[in-house]
N, C-alpha and C positions, 0 to 999 in steps of 0.2 A: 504494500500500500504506500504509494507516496503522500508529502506532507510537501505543502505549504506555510512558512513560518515567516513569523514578524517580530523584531525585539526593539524592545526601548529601554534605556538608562537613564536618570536623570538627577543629576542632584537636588533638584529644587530649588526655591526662593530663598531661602532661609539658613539653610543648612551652609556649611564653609565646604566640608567631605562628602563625598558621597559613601556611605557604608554599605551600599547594594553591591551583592557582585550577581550576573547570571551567566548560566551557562547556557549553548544553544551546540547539540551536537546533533543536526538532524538526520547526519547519515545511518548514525546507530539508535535513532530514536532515544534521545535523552536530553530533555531541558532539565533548568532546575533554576530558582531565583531565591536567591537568600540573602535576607536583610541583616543587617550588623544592629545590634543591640543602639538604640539612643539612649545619649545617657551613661552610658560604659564607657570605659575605655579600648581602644582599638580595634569600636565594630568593624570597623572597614579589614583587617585583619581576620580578623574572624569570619565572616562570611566569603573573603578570600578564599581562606584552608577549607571551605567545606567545597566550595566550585571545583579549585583545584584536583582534591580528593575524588570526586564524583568526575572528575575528566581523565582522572587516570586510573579509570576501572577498566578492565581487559575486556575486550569485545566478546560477545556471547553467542552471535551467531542471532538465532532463534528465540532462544531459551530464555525468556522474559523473569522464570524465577530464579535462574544465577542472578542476571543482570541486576534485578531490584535488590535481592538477597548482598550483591556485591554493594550495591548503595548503602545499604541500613547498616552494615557493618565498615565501611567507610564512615558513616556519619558517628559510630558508636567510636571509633580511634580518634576521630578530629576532637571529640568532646573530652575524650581523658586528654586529648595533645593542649588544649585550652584551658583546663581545670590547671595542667602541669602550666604552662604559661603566665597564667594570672597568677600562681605560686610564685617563678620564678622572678618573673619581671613585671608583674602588674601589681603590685604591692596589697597582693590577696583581693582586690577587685575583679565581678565579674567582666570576664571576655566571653559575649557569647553573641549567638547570629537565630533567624531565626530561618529555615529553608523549607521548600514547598517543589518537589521533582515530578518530572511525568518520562516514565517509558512505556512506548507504544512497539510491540512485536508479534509478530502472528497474529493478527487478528486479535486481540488482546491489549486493554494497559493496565498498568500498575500507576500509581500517585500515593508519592508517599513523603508525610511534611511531620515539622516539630515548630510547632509557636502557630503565630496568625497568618501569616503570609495564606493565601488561598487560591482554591484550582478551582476553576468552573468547567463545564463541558453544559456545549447546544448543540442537541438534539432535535433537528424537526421543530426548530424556530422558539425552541422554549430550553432557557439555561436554566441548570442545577447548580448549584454549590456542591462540589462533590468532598472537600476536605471540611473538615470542624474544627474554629479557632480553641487553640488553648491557649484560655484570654479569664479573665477573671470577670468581663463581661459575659463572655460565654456561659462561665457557669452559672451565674444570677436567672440569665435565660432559661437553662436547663432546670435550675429551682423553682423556677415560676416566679422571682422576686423582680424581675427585669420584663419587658414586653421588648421583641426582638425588632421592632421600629424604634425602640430608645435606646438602643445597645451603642451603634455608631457614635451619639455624642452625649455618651456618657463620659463624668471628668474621670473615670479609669479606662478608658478604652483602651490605649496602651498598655497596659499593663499583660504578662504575657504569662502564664504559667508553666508551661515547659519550652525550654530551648538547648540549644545546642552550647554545652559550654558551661552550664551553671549548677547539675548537680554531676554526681559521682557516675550514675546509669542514667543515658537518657533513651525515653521510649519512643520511639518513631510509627506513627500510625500509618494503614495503609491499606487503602479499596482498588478493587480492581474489578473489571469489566470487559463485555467486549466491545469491537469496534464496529462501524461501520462506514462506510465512505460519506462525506459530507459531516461528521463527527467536528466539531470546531473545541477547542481546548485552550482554557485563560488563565494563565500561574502569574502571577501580582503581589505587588510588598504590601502592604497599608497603606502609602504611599497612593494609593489610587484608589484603592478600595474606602479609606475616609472622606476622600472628598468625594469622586466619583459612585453614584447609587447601582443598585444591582441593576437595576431597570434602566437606566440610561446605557449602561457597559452592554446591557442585552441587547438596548436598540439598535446601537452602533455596530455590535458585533454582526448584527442581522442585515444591516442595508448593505456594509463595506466589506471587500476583500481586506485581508488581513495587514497589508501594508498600511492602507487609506484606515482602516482603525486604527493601530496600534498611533498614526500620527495623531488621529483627531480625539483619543481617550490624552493622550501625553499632554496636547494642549490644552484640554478642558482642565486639566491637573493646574498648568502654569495659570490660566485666566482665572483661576480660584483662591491664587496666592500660592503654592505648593509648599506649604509647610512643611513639608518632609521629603526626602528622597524619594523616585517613584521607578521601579521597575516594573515591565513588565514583559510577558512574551506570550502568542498567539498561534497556536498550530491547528491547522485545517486538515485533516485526511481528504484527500483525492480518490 
């Protein structure tokens, strides 16, 4: 199955660093965007090591559950290699990032994230959310103490409850599915996803091929003020 892909970086208005790193390896089916902790110290470091890692997984062939299986155990070394780091030279401060991967093989994908960063997939003109923040908004959601239209600008919405980087074990989640052609795929920091609504990113995603999105979501980011770094990337199956 070929893919069509679109990527955007951006630092933002506001920000001095961009702490986003993504990766786009469409020959072996594997993106992956992972945001750098705000607020820490050397996100942009940190979500470096996690791309890096994830770009130097051996090729699989087919085999879509090496390939993911290779990920998740990449992302479980980056997080002891960062724990050891902020020991070393971050003066016991967290280093940590937060990342959100999609690989697609045989007819098949795997998506597999730790923190908020998020993946969508549309279907037949209608996007799902296919990853679940671990966000401390999330869980109020989950509680019933939150209503999931007040989550976005809630004054914790940042706040992140698992990431890469910050405790001893980290758990990487991950759904999987099959494919089908015409399948469209949205991996995103916060960075767009705060400003930018589900329902706009749907519309856009629905009227434009993947290039003419991925520029007119980045701009809608900057005409909003872009308080944060915004990545994102967009793969279409053909």
């Amino acid at each position: 199955m070929r893919v069509e892909c679109a990527s955007r970086t951006h630092v933002g208005l506001k920000r001095k660093i961009n702490e986003d790193s993504i990766l786009v390896d469409s020959a072996r089916g594997l993106w992956a965007v992972a945001d750098g902790m705000g607020g820490h110290e050397a996100g942009e470091v940190a979500s470096a090591m996690v791309v890096q890692a994830l770009s130097a997984l051996p090729a699989a062939e087919e085999d879509i559950d090496d390939l993911v299986g290779g990920a998740v155990h990449a992302l479980r070394q980056v997080n002891r290699d960062l724990i050891e780091l902020a020991r070393t030279e971050g003066n016991g401060r967290t280093i940590g990032t937060t990342v959100v991967g999609l690989i697609v093989a045989g007819g098949f994908f795997r998506c597999f994230w730790v923190g908020d960063s998020r993946a969508y997939r549309m279907r037949d003109g209608l996007m799902t959310r296919i990853s679940r923040d671990h966000s401390l908004v999330q869980q109020l959601v989950d509680s019933g103490m939150l209503r999931a239209e007040e989550a976005e600008h809630h004054e914790n919405s940042n706040v992140v409850t698992r990431a890469v980087g910050v405790a001893s074990e980290v758990d990487v989640d991950l759904i999987e599915g099959e494919c089908v052609a015409g399948d469209l795929f949205l991996l995103a920091s916060d960075g767009l996803t705060r400003v930018v609504d589900d329902l706009e990113i749907a519309a856009e995603l629905q009227r434009s091929a993947p290039e003419a999105a991925a520029d007119t979501l980045l701009e809608s980011v900057l005409e909003r003020g872009a308080p944060d770094n915004v990545s994102l990337i967009i793969v279409r199956l053909i």
